[in-house]
C-alpha positions in Angstrom: 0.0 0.0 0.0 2.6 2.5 1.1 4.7 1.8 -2.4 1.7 2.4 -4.2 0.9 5.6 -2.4 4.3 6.7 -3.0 4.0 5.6 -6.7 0.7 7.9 -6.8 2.4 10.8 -5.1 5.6 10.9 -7.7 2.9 10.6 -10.5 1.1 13.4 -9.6 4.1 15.2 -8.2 5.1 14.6 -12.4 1.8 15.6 -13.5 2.3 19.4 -11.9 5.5 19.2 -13.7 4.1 18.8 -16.6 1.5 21.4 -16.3 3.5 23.9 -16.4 6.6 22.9 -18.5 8.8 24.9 -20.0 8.6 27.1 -16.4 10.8 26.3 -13.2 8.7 29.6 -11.5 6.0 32.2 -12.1 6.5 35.6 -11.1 3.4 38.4 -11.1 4.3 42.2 -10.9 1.8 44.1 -8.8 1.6 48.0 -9.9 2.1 50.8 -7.1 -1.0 52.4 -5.7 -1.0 51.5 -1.8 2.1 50.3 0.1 3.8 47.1 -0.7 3.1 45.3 2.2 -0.9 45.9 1.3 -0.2 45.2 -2.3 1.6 41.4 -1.4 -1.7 40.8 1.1 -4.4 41.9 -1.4 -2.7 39.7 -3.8 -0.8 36.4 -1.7 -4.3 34.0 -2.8 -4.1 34.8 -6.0 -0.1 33.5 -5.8 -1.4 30.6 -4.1 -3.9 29.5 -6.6 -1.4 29.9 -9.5 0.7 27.5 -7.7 -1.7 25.2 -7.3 -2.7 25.9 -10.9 0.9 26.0 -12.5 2.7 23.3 -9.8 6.1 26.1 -9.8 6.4 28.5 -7.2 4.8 31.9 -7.2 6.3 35.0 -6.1 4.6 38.4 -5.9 6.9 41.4 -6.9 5.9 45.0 -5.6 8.6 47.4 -6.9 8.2 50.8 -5.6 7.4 52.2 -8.5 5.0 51.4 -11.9 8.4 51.6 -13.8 9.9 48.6 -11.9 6.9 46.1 -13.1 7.2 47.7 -16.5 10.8 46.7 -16.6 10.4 43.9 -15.5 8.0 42.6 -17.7 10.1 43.8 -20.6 13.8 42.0 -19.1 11.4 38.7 -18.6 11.6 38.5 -14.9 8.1 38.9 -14.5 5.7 36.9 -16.1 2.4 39.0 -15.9 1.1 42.0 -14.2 -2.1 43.9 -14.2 -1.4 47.0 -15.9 -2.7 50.8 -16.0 -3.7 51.9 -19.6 -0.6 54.1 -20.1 2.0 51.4 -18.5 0.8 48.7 -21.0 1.1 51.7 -23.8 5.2 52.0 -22.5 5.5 48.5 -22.8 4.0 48.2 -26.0 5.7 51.3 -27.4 9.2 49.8 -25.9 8.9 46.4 -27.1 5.7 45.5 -29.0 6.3 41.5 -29.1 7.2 41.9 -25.2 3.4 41.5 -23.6 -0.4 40.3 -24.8 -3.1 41.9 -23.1 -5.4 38.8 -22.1 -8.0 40.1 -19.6 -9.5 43.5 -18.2 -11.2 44.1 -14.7 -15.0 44.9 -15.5 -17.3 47.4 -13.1 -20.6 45.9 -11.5 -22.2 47.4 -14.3 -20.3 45.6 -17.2 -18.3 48.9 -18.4 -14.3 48.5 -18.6 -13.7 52.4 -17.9 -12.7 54.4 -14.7 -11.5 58.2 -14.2 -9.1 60.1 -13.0 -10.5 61.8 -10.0 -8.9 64.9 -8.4 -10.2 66.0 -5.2 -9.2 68.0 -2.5 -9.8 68.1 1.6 -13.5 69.5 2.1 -12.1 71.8 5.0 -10.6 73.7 2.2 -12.5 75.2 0.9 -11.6 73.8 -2.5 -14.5 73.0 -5.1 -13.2 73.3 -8.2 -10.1 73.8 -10.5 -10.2 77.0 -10.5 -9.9 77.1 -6.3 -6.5 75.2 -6.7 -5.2 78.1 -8.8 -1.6 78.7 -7.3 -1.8 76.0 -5.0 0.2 73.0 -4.9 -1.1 69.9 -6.8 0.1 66.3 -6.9 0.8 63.6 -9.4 0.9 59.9 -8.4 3.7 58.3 -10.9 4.4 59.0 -14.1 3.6 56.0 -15.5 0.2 56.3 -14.3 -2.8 56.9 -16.8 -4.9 58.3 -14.0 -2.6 59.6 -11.5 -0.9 61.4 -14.8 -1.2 60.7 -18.3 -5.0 61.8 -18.8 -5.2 64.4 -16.1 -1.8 65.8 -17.5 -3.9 66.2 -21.2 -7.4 67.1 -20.0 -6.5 69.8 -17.2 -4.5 72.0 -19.6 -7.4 71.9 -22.0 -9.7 73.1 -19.1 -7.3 75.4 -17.7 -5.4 76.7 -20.8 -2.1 76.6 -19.0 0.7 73.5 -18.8 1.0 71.8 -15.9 4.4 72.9 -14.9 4.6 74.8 -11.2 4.3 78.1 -11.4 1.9 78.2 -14.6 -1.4 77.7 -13.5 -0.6 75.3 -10.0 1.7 76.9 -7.8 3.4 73.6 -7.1 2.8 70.7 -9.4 4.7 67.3 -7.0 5.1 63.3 -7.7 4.1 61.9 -4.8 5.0 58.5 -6.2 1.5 56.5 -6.0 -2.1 56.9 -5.4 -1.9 56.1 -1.7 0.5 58.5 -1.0 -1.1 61.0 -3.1 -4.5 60.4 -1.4 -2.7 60.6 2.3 -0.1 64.0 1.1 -3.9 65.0 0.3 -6.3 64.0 3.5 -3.0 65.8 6.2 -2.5 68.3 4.3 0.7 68.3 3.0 -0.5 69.0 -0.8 -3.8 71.4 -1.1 -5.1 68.7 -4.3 -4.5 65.9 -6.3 -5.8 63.1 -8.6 -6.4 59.6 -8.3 -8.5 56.3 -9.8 -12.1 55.1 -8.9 -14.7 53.3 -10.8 -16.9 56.3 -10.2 -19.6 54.0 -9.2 -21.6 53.5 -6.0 -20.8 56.0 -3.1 -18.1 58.8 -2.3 -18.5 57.6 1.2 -16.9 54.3 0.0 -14.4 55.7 -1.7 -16.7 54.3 -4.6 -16.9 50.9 -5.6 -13.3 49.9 -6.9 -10.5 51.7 -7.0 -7.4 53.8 -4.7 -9.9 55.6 -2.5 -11.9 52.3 -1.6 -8.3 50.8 -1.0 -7.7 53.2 0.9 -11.0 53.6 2.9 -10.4 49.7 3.8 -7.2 50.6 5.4 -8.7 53.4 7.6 -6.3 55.8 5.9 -9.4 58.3 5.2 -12.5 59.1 5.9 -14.5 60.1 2.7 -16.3 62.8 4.2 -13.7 65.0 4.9 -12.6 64.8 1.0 -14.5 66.5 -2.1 -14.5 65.4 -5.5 -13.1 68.8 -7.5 -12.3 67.3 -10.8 -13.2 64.4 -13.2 -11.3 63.0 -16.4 -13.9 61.6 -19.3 -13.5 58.0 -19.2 -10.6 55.9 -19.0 -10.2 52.6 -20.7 -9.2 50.4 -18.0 -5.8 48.8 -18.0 -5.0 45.6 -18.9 -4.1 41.8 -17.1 -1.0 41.4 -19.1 1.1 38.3 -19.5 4.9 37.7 -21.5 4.0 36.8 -25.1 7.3 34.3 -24.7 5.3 32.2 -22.0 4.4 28.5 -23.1 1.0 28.5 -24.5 -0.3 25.8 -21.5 0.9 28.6 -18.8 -1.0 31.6 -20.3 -3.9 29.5 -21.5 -4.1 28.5 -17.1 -2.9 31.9 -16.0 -5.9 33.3 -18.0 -8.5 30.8 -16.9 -7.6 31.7 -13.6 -7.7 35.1 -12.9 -11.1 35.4 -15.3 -12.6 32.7 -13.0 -11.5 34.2 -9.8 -14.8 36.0 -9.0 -16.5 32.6 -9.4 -13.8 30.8 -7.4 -13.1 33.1 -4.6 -14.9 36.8 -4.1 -12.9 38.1 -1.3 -9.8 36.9 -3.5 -11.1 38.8 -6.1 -12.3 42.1 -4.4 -8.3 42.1 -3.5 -6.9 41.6 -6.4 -9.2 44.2 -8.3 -8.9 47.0 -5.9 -12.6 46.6 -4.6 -16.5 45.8 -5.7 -15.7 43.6 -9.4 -17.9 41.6 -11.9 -14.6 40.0 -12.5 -11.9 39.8 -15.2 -12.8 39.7 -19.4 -11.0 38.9 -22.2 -9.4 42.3 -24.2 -7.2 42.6 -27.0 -4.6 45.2 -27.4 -7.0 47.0 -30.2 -9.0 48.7 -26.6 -5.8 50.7 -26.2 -5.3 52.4 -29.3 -6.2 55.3 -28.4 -4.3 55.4 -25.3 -1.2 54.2 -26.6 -1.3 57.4 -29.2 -1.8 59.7 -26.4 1.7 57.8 -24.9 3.5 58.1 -28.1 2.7 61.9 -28.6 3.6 62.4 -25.0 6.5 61.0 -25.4 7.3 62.9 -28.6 6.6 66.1 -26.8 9.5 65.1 -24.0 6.6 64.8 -21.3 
Protein backbone atom coordinates (compact mmCIF):
# COMPACT_ATOMS: atom_id res chain seq x y z
CA UNK A 1 0.00 0.00 0.00
CA UNK A 2 2.62 2.50 1.09
CA UNK A 3 4.66 1.82 -2.36
CA UNK A 4 1.65 2.44 -4.21
CA UNK A 5 0.94 5.56 -2.38
CA UNK A 6 4.30 6.72 -2.96
CA UNK A 7 3.99 5.61 -6.66
CA UNK A 8 0.66 7.90 -6.84
CA UNK A 9 2.40 10.76 -5.08
CA UNK A 10 5.63 10.93 -7.68
CA UNK A 11 2.90 10.62 -10.49
CA UNK A 12 1.06 13.36 -9.63
CA UNK A 13 4.12 15.20 -8.17
CA UNK A 14 5.07 14.59 -12.37
CA UNK A 15 1.79 15.62 -13.48
CA UNK A 16 2.26 19.37 -11.90
CA UNK A 17 5.48 19.22 -13.68
CA UNK A 18 4.06 18.80 -16.59
CA UNK A 19 1.50 21.43 -16.28
CA UNK A 20 3.51 23.95 -16.44
CA UNK A 21 6.60 22.95 -18.50
CA UNK A 22 8.81 24.92 -20.00
CA UNK A 23 8.59 27.10 -16.40
CA UNK A 24 10.84 26.34 -13.24
CA UNK A 25 8.70 29.56 -11.50
CA UNK A 26 6.01 32.20 -12.09
CA UNK A 27 6.47 35.62 -11.09
CA UNK A 28 3.40 38.44 -11.10
CA UNK A 29 4.34 42.19 -10.89
CA UNK A 30 1.79 44.11 -8.81
CA UNK A 31 1.57 48.01 -9.86
CA UNK A 32 2.06 50.83 -7.10
CA UNK A 33 -0.97 52.36 -5.72
CA UNK A 34 -1.02 51.48 -1.79
CA UNK A 35 2.13 50.30 0.14
CA UNK A 36 3.78 47.14 -0.67
CA UNK A 37 3.11 45.29 2.20
CA UNK A 38 -0.88 45.90 1.32
CA UNK A 39 -0.24 45.24 -2.30
CA UNK A 40 1.62 41.43 -1.38
CA UNK A 41 -1.68 40.80 1.05
CA UNK A 42 -4.40 41.89 -1.43
CA UNK A 43 -2.66 39.71 -3.79
CA UNK A 44 -0.84 36.44 -1.66
CA UNK A 45 -4.28 33.97 -2.79
CA UNK A 46 -4.10 34.78 -6.04
CA UNK A 47 -0.15 33.50 -5.84
CA UNK A 48 -1.38 30.64 -4.06
CA UNK A 49 -3.87 29.50 -6.64
CA UNK A 50 -1.37 29.95 -9.55
CA UNK A 51 0.66 27.53 -7.67
CA UNK A 52 -1.69 25.22 -7.29
CA UNK A 53 -2.69 25.91 -10.94
CA UNK A 54 0.85 25.96 -12.54
CA UNK A 55 2.69 23.27 -9.83
CA UNK A 56 6.14 26.15 -9.78
CA UNK A 57 6.39 28.46 -7.21
CA UNK A 58 4.78 31.88 -7.24
CA UNK A 59 6.33 34.98 -6.10
CA UNK A 60 4.58 38.38 -5.89
CA UNK A 61 6.86 41.44 -6.94
CA UNK A 62 5.94 44.98 -5.57
CA UNK A 63 8.62 47.41 -6.94
CA UNK A 64 8.23 50.77 -5.59
CA UNK A 65 7.44 52.16 -8.51
CA UNK A 66 4.96 51.44 -11.93
CA UNK A 67 8.40 51.58 -13.77
CA UNK A 68 9.94 48.64 -11.91
CA UNK A 69 6.86 46.07 -13.06
CA UNK A 70 7.16 47.73 -16.45
CA UNK A 71 10.76 46.71 -16.59
CA UNK A 72 10.36 43.94 -15.50
CA UNK A 73 7.97 42.59 -17.65
CA UNK A 74 10.06 43.83 -20.63
CA UNK A 75 13.81 42.03 -19.06
CA UNK A 76 11.44 38.74 -18.62
CA UNK A 77 11.61 38.51 -14.91
CA UNK A 78 8.06 38.92 -14.47
CA UNK A 79 5.71 36.91 -16.06
CA UNK A 80 2.44 38.98 -15.89
CA UNK A 81 1.14 41.98 -14.19
CA UNK A 82 -2.11 43.95 -14.19
CA UNK A 83 -1.35 47.01 -15.88
CA UNK A 84 -2.66 50.76 -16.02
CA UNK A 85 -3.75 51.86 -19.65
CA UNK A 86 -0.64 54.06 -20.09
CA UNK A 87 2.02 51.44 -18.49
CA UNK A 88 0.77 48.68 -20.95
CA UNK A 89 1.15 51.74 -23.80
CA UNK A 90 5.18 52.01 -22.49
CA UNK A 91 5.53 48.52 -22.77
CA UNK A 92 4.03 48.19 -25.99
CA UNK A 93 5.72 51.30 -27.43
CA UNK A 94 9.17 49.81 -25.89
CA UNK A 95 8.89 46.39 -27.10
CA UNK A 96 5.66 45.49 -28.96
CA UNK A 97 6.26 41.54 -29.06
CA UNK A 98 7.22 41.94 -25.23
CA UNK A 99 3.39 41.53 -23.63
CA UNK A 100 -0.38 40.33 -24.82
CA UNK A 101 -3.06 41.89 -23.07
CA UNK A 102 -5.41 38.79 -22.12
CA UNK A 103 -7.95 40.11 -19.63
CA UNK A 104 -9.46 43.50 -18.16
CA UNK A 105 -11.16 44.11 -14.67
CA UNK A 106 -15.02 44.90 -15.50
CA UNK A 107 -17.27 47.36 -13.09
CA UNK A 108 -20.55 45.92 -11.50
CA UNK A 109 -22.16 47.41 -14.35
CA UNK A 110 -20.29 45.63 -17.21
CA UNK A 111 -18.29 48.89 -18.41
CA UNK A 112 -14.28 48.52 -18.58
CA UNK A 113 -13.69 52.35 -17.87
CA UNK A 114 -12.72 54.41 -14.73
CA UNK A 115 -11.47 58.17 -14.25
CA UNK A 116 -9.13 60.10 -13.05
CA UNK A 117 -10.54 61.83 -10.04
CA UNK A 118 -8.93 64.89 -8.36
CA UNK A 119 -10.17 66.03 -5.15
CA UNK A 120 -9.19 67.97 -2.52
CA UNK A 121 -9.80 68.14 1.64
CA UNK A 122 -13.54 69.52 2.10
CA UNK A 123 -12.07 71.83 5.01
CA UNK A 124 -10.62 73.66 2.20
CA UNK A 125 -12.51 75.21 0.95
CA UNK A 126 -11.63 73.82 -2.53
CA UNK A 127 -14.50 73.04 -5.09
CA UNK A 128 -13.24 73.31 -8.17
CA UNK A 129 -10.08 73.79 -10.47
CA UNK A 130 -10.21 76.96 -10.52
CA UNK A 131 -9.90 77.06 -6.35
CA UNK A 132 -6.52 75.23 -6.66
CA UNK A 133 -5.19 78.09 -8.78
CA UNK A 134 -1.62 78.69 -7.32
CA UNK A 135 -1.80 75.99 -4.99
CA UNK A 136 0.22 73.00 -4.88
CA UNK A 137 -1.08 69.94 -6.83
CA UNK A 138 0.12 66.32 -6.94
CA UNK A 139 0.78 63.62 -9.37
CA UNK A 140 0.93 59.95 -8.44
CA UNK A 141 3.66 58.29 -10.86
CA UNK A 142 4.45 59.03 -14.11
CA UNK A 143 3.65 55.97 -15.50
CA UNK A 144 0.23 56.30 -14.27
CA UNK A 145 -2.80 56.87 -16.84
CA UNK A 146 -4.93 58.30 -14.02
CA UNK A 147 -2.59 59.58 -11.54
CA UNK A 148 -0.86 61.40 -14.76
CA UNK A 149 -1.24 60.72 -18.27
CA UNK A 150 -5.05 61.77 -18.82
CA UNK A 151 -5.19 64.42 -16.05
CA UNK A 152 -1.77 65.79 -17.53
CA UNK A 153 -3.86 66.20 -21.22
CA UNK A 154 -7.35 67.06 -19.98
CA UNK A 155 -6.48 69.81 -17.22
CA UNK A 156 -4.53 72.04 -19.61
CA UNK A 157 -7.42 71.95 -22.04
CA UNK A 158 -9.72 73.10 -19.13
CA UNK A 159 -7.29 75.40 -17.68
CA UNK A 160 -5.43 76.74 -20.81
CA UNK A 161 -2.12 76.60 -19.05
CA UNK A 162 0.71 73.54 -18.81
CA UNK A 163 0.96 71.77 -15.90
CA UNK A 164 4.40 72.89 -14.87
CA UNK A 165 4.59 74.75 -11.19
CA UNK A 166 4.29 78.11 -11.39
CA UNK A 167 1.89 78.18 -14.57
CA UNK A 168 -1.36 77.71 -13.48
CA UNK A 169 -0.61 75.26 -10.05
CA UNK A 170 1.74 76.89 -7.81
CA UNK A 171 3.37 73.63 -7.07
CA UNK A 172 2.81 70.70 -9.37
CA UNK A 173 4.73 67.27 -7.05
CA UNK A 174 5.10 63.33 -7.71
CA UNK A 175 4.11 61.95 -4.84
CA UNK A 176 5.03 58.52 -6.17
CA UNK A 177 1.45 56.51 -5.97
CA UNK A 178 -2.15 56.88 -5.38
CA UNK A 179 -1.87 56.08 -1.70
CA UNK A 180 0.54 58.48 -0.96
CA UNK A 181 -1.13 60.95 -3.11
CA UNK A 182 -4.48 60.40 -1.43
CA UNK A 183 -2.71 60.55 2.29
CA UNK A 184 -0.09 64.04 1.09
CA UNK A 185 -3.92 65.05 0.27
CA UNK A 186 -6.27 63.96 3.49
CA UNK A 187 -2.97 65.79 6.19
CA UNK A 188 -2.47 68.34 4.33
CA UNK A 189 0.66 68.35 2.99
CA UNK A 190 -0.47 68.99 -0.85
CA UNK A 191 -3.77 71.44 -1.12
CA UNK A 192 -5.13 68.72 -4.28
CA UNK A 193 -4.53 65.91 -6.32
CA UNK A 194 -5.82 63.14 -8.59
CA UNK A 195 -6.44 59.63 -8.32
CA UNK A 196 -8.50 56.32 -9.78
CA UNK A 197 -12.09 55.08 -8.86
CA UNK A 198 -14.69 53.32 -10.81
CA UNK A 199 -16.87 56.27 -10.17
CA UNK A 200 -19.59 53.99 -9.17
CA UNK A 201 -21.65 53.52 -5.98
CA UNK A 202 -20.77 56.03 -3.06
CA UNK A 203 -18.10 58.80 -2.30
CA UNK A 204 -18.54 57.65 1.19
CA UNK A 205 -16.95 54.35 -0.02
CA UNK A 206 -14.42 55.67 -1.70
CA UNK A 207 -16.74 54.29 -4.56
CA UNK A 208 -16.94 50.90 -5.61
CA UNK A 209 -13.30 49.89 -6.88
CA UNK A 210 -10.48 51.74 -6.98
CA UNK A 211 -7.38 53.80 -4.70
CA UNK A 212 -9.89 55.65 -2.49
CA UNK A 213 -11.92 52.25 -1.63
CA UNK A 214 -8.35 50.81 -0.97
CA UNK A 215 -7.72 53.20 0.92
CA UNK A 216 -11.03 53.57 2.90
CA UNK A 217 -10.37 49.75 3.77
CA UNK A 218 -7.20 50.59 5.41
CA UNK A 219 -8.67 53.40 7.62
CA UNK A 220 -6.34 55.83 5.94
CA UNK A 221 -9.42 58.26 5.23
CA UNK A 222 -12.53 59.13 5.87
CA UNK A 223 -14.46 60.09 2.66
CA UNK A 224 -16.31 62.75 4.21
CA UNK A 225 -13.65 65.04 4.91
CA UNK A 226 -12.64 64.83 0.97
CA UNK A 227 -14.52 66.50 -2.10
CA UNK A 228 -14.48 65.37 -5.51
CA UNK A 229 -13.07 68.85 -7.52
CA UNK A 230 -12.32 67.35 -10.79
CA UNK A 231 -13.15 64.45 -13.16
CA UNK A 232 -11.34 62.96 -16.37
CA UNK A 233 -13.91 61.61 -19.34
CA UNK A 234 -13.46 58.02 -19.18
CA UNK A 235 -10.57 55.93 -18.97
CA UNK A 236 -10.20 52.58 -20.72
CA UNK A 237 -9.18 50.35 -18.01
CA UNK A 238 -5.82 48.85 -17.99
CA UNK A 239 -5.01 45.59 -18.93
CA UNK A 240 -4.05 41.80 -17.12
CA UNK A 241 -1.01 41.42 -19.06
CA UNK A 242 1.13 38.28 -19.46
CA UNK A 243 4.95 37.66 -21.54
CA UNK A 244 3.97 36.80 -25.07
CA UNK A 245 7.29 34.35 -24.70
CA UNK A 246 5.32 32.23 -21.96
CA UNK A 247 4.44 28.52 -23.08
CA UNK A 248 0.97 28.49 -24.55
CA UNK A 249 -0.31 25.85 -21.51
CA UNK A 250 0.93 28.65 -18.82
CA UNK A 251 -0.98 31.55 -20.30
CA UNK A 252 -3.91 29.53 -21.45
CA UNK A 253 -4.14 28.51 -17.07
CA UNK A 254 -2.93 31.89 -15.99
CA UNK A 255 -5.86 33.35 -18.02
CA UNK A 256 -8.48 30.77 -16.94
CA UNK A 257 -7.56 31.71 -13.61
CA UNK A 258 -7.73 35.14 -12.93
CA UNK A 259 -11.08 35.43 -15.31
CA UNK A 260 -12.64 32.72 -13.01
CA UNK A 261 -11.54 34.24 -9.81
CA UNK A 262 -14.80 36.02 -9.00
CA UNK A 263 -16.53 32.61 -9.37
CA UNK A 264 -13.75 30.75 -7.39
CA UNK A 265 -13.10 33.07 -4.55
CA UNK A 266 -14.95 36.83 -4.11
CA UNK A 267 -12.89 38.10 -1.27
CA UNK A 268 -9.79 36.89 -3.48
CA UNK A 269 -11.06 38.81 -6.10
CA UNK A 270 -12.29 42.05 -4.40
CA UNK A 271 -8.29 42.10 -3.49
CA UNK A 272 -6.89 41.64 -6.44
CA UNK A 273 -9.24 44.15 -8.31
CA UNK A 274 -8.94 47.04 -5.93
CA UNK A 275 -12.58 46.60 -4.56
CA UNK A 276 -16.51 45.85 -5.70
CA UNK A 277 -15.69 43.56 -9.43
CA UNK A 278 -17.91 41.57 -11.87
CA UNK A 279 -14.62 40.02 -12.45
CA UNK A 280 -11.94 39.80 -15.23
CA UNK A 281 -12.80 39.72 -19.44
CA UNK A 282 -10.98 38.86 -22.22
CA UNK A 283 -9.40 42.31 -24.20
CA UNK A 284 -7.17 42.56 -27.01
CA UNK A 285 -4.64 45.21 -27.42
CA UNK A 286 -7.05 46.95 -30.22
CA UNK A 287 -9.04 48.66 -26.62
CA UNK A 288 -5.83 50.72 -26.16
CA UNK A 289 -5.33 52.42 -29.26
CA UNK A 290 -6.23 55.35 -28.37
CA UNK A 291 -4.31 55.38 -25.33
CA UNK A 292 -1.24 54.17 -26.60
CA UNK A 293 -1.34 57.38 -29.17
CA UNK A 294 -1.79 59.67 -26.38
CA UNK A 295 1.70 57.84 -24.86
CA UNK A 296 3.45 58.14 -28.11
CA UNK A 297 2.67 61.86 -28.57
CA UNK A 298 3.63 62.37 -24.97
CA UNK A 299 6.53 61.00 -25.36
CA UNK A 300 7.35 62.95 -28.63
CA UNK A 301 6.61 66.11 -26.76
CA UNK A 302 9.47 65.06 -23.97
CA UNK A 303 6.64 64.82 -21.26
Amino acid sequence: MKHMLAILAATTALAGAASAEGIKEFNIGILGGENAQDRLASNDCLAKYAEETLGVPVKLFAPADYDGVIQGLLGGTIDMAWLGASGYAKTYLTDPEAVEPVLVKANLDGSYTYYSIGFARKDSGIKTLADVKGKSFGFGDPNSTSGYLIPSVEIPQQTGASMQSGDYFGEVKFTGGHEQTIVAVNNGDIDAGVTWADGQGNWEDGYNSGALRKAVDAGLVDMNDLVEIWRSKPIPEGPVVLRKALPADVKEKMTALVEGLQAKDAECAYGVAAGDTAGFVPITHDYYNTIIEVRRKKIAEGS
